[in-house]
N, C-alpha and C positions, 0 to 999 in steps of 0.2 A: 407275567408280562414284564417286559425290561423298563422301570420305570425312573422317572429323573428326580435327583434328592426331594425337591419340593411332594412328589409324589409319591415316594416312599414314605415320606415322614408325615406327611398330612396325617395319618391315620392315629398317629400320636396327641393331637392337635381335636382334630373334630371327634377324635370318640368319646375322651372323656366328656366333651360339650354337650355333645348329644345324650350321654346316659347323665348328667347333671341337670340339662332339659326336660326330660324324660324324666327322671327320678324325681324332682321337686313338683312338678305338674302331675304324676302320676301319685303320689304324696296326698296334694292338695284334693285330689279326685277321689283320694280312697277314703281321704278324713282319719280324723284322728281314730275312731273307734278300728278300723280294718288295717291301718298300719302297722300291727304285725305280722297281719297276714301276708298285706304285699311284702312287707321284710321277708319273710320266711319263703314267700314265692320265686324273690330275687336268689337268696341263697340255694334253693331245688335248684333255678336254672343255670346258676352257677355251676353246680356241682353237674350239669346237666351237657354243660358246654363239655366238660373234659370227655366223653362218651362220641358228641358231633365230633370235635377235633381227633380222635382215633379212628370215626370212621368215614370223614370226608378225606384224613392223609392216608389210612390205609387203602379205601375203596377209591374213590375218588382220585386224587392227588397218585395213585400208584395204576389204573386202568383204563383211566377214561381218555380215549386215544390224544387230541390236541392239548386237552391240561395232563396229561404225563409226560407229553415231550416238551411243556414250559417246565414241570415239577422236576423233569430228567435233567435240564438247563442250572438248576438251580442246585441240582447236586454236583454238577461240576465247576458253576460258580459258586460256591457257597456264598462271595461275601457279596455280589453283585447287586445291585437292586430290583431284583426281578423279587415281584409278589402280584395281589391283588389290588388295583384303584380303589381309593376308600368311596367311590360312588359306587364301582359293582359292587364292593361286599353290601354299603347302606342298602343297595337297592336291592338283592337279592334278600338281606335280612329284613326288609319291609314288604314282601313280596310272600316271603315262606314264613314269619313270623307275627311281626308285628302287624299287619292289616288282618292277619284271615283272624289271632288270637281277638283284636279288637269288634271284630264285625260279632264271633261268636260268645263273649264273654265280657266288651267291653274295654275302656280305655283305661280303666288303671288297670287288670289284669295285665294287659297286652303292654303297659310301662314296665311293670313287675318284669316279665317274662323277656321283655329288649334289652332291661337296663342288666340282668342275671346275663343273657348270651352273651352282648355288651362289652360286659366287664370278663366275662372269660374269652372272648375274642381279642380282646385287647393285652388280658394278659399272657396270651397266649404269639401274640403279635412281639409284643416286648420280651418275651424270656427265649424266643426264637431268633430275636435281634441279639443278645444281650449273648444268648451260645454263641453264635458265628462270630461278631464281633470284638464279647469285652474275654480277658485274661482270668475268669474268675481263682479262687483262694481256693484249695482243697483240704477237707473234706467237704467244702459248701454244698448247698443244695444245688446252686447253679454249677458248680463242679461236676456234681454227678449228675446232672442232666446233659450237660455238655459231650461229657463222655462217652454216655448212651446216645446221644443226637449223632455222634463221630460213628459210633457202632454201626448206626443203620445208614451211613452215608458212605462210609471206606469197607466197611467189613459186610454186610450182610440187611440188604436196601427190603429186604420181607419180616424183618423186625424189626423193634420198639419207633414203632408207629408212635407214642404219644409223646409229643414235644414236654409238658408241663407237667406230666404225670407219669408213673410204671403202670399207674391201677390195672387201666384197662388192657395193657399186654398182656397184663398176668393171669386176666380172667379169660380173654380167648388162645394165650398159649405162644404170643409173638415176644415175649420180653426175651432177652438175650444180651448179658452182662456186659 
């Protein structure tokens, strides 16, 4: 959706708050003894996020008829402010995450598990900002994401699906240099 600076940027703003919220409160629930656990939960869904983000951009964000002709908008404005309102993402991620993990396993689980998606939503928000917009230095990491992000926007829009990662191209066979 085309959205106005204030609502672009929000998501800069309220995420970290919310997984800060969410992390200390979730923290305090787990208690000292289970706190590595929740750490080690946050880090799963960390790593958990990179897998959603390849296949909400590849399936999703590339099929699903009215979000690929906003996802279609957005490869021909790259630098526009077209995204998601950070109330639909909150709300869809408190909707498919964080309530159903809390109902069946509890509130610091279901912190663990928000503040992990959370934090790779967010970095995934920022390093997608940061391709379109900044000049990165080369051979930087953000160099070569960038590069790749150019791939699938000017050259060939059915590869490298993953903004923040190769991994997952590499394991279904969409990476492409």
């Amino acid at each position: 959706m085309q959205l106005g600076l204030i609502g672009y940027y929000s998501d800069f703003v309220v995420y970290p708050l919310v997984i800060a919220i969410l992390g200390i409160a979730g923290l305090i629930e787990a208690g000292e003894e289970s706190a590595p656990e929740w750490i080690g939960m946050v880090i799963f869904c960390l790593g958990l996020w990179t897998l959603i983000e390849y296949v909400l951009h590849r399936f999703v964000l590339h099929h699903i008829p009215y979000i690929r002709d906003l996802h279609d908008r957005h490869h021909v404005e790259e630098r526009s402010s077209v995204g998601t309102p950070t109330w639909l993402s909150l709300g869809v991620h408190a909707l498919v995450a964080f309530l159903p993990v809390w109902m069946a396993f509890g509130f610091a689980t279901a912190s663990a598990v928000s503040c992990g998606l959370m934090l790779g939503y967010l970095w995934y928000i920022s390093v997608h900002h940061m391709i379109h917009h900044w000049h990165p230095r080369h051979p930087s990491y953000l160099y070569t994401l960038k590069r790749r992000h150019a791939v699938h926007h000017h050259i060939d829009d059915t590869a490298n699906f993953g903004v923040t990662s190769i991994f997952w191209d590499r394991v279904f066979g969409t990476a492409q240099l």
